[in-house]
C-alpha positions in Angstrom: -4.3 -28.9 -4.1 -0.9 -29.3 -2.3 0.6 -26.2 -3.0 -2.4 -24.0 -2.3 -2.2 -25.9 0.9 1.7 -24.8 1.1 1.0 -21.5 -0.1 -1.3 -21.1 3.3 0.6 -22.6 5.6 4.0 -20.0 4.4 1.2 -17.4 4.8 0.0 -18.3 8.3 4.0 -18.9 9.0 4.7 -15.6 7.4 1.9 -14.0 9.8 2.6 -15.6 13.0 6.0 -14.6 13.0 4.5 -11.1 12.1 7.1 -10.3 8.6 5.2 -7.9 6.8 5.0 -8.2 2.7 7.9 -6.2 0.9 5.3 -4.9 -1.6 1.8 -4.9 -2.3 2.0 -5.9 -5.6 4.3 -9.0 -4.6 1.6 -10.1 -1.9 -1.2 -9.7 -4.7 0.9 -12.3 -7.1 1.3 -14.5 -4.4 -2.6 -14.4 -3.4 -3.6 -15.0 -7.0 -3.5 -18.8 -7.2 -6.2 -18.3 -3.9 -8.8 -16.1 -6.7 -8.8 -18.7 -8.8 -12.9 -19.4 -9.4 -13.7 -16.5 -7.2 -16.0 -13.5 -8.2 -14.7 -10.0 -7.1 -17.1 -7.1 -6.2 -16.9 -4.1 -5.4 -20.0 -1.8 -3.9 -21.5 1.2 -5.9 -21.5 4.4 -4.0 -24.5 6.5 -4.9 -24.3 10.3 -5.8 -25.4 10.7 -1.8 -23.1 8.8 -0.3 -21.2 10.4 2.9 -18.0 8.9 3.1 -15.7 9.5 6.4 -11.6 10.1 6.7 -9.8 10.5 10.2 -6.2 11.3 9.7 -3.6 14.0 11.7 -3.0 17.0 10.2 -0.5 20.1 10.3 -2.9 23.0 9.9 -6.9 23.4 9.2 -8.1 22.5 5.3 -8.9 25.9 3.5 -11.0 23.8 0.9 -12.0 20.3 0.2 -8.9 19.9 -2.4 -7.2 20.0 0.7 -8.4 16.9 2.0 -7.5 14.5 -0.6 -5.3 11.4 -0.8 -2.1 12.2 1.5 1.4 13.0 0.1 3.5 10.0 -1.2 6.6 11.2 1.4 3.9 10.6 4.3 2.3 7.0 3.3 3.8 3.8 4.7 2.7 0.5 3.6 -0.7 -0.3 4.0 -3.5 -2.7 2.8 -3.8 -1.2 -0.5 -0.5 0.9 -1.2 3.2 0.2 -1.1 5.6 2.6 0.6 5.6 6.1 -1.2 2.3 4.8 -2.9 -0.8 7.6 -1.6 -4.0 6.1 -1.5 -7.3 7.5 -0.1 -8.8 5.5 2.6 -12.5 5.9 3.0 -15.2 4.6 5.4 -18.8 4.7 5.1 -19.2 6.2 8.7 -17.7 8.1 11.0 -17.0 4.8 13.9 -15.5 2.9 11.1 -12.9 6.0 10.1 -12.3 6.7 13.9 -11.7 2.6 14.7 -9.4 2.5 11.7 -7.1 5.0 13.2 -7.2 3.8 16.2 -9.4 7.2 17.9 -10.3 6.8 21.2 -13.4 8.9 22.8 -12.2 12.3 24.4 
């Protein structure tokens, strides 16, 4: 029990002093004594499911292939990638996509 205990309070350190995690991948290793016993799930998104991206862009989408996951020279670290690493963020409505980014109204 000691060094879960340990491996929080490096963590809560580690946050309060705001140093970010060189990789995902490393972060996800360190986590995994924390997962021990736990149940992961993931939800099920039905065939009608609308799901919502906000992101900048240079020039109007011709098509919905143009819409996809973004370029690896254009993705910095983020909850799910490491630098380089693209990865499509989605949100189940259009509040959630424009709160992720940061939108503000007008």
């Amino acid at each position: 029990m000691s060094e879960t205990v340990e491996l929080l309070r490096a963590l809560k350190d580690e946050l309060r002093r705001r140093i970010l995690p060189t990789s995902i991948g490393g972060l996800s290793e360190r986590l995994n004594p924390l997962s021990i016993g736990l149940n992961h799930r993931c939800p099920v998104v039905g065939i009608d499911a609308r799901m919502f991206r906000v992101r900048p862009i240079d020039h109007k989408p011709a098509s919905t292939s143009d819409v996809g996951a973004p370029s690896p020279k254009r993705c910095p670290i983020g909850r799910l990638n490491d630098e380089g690493q693209s990865v499509l963020y989605l949100a189940d409505s259009p509040e959630t996509a424009f709160a992720e980014r940061g939108a503000k109204a007008g």
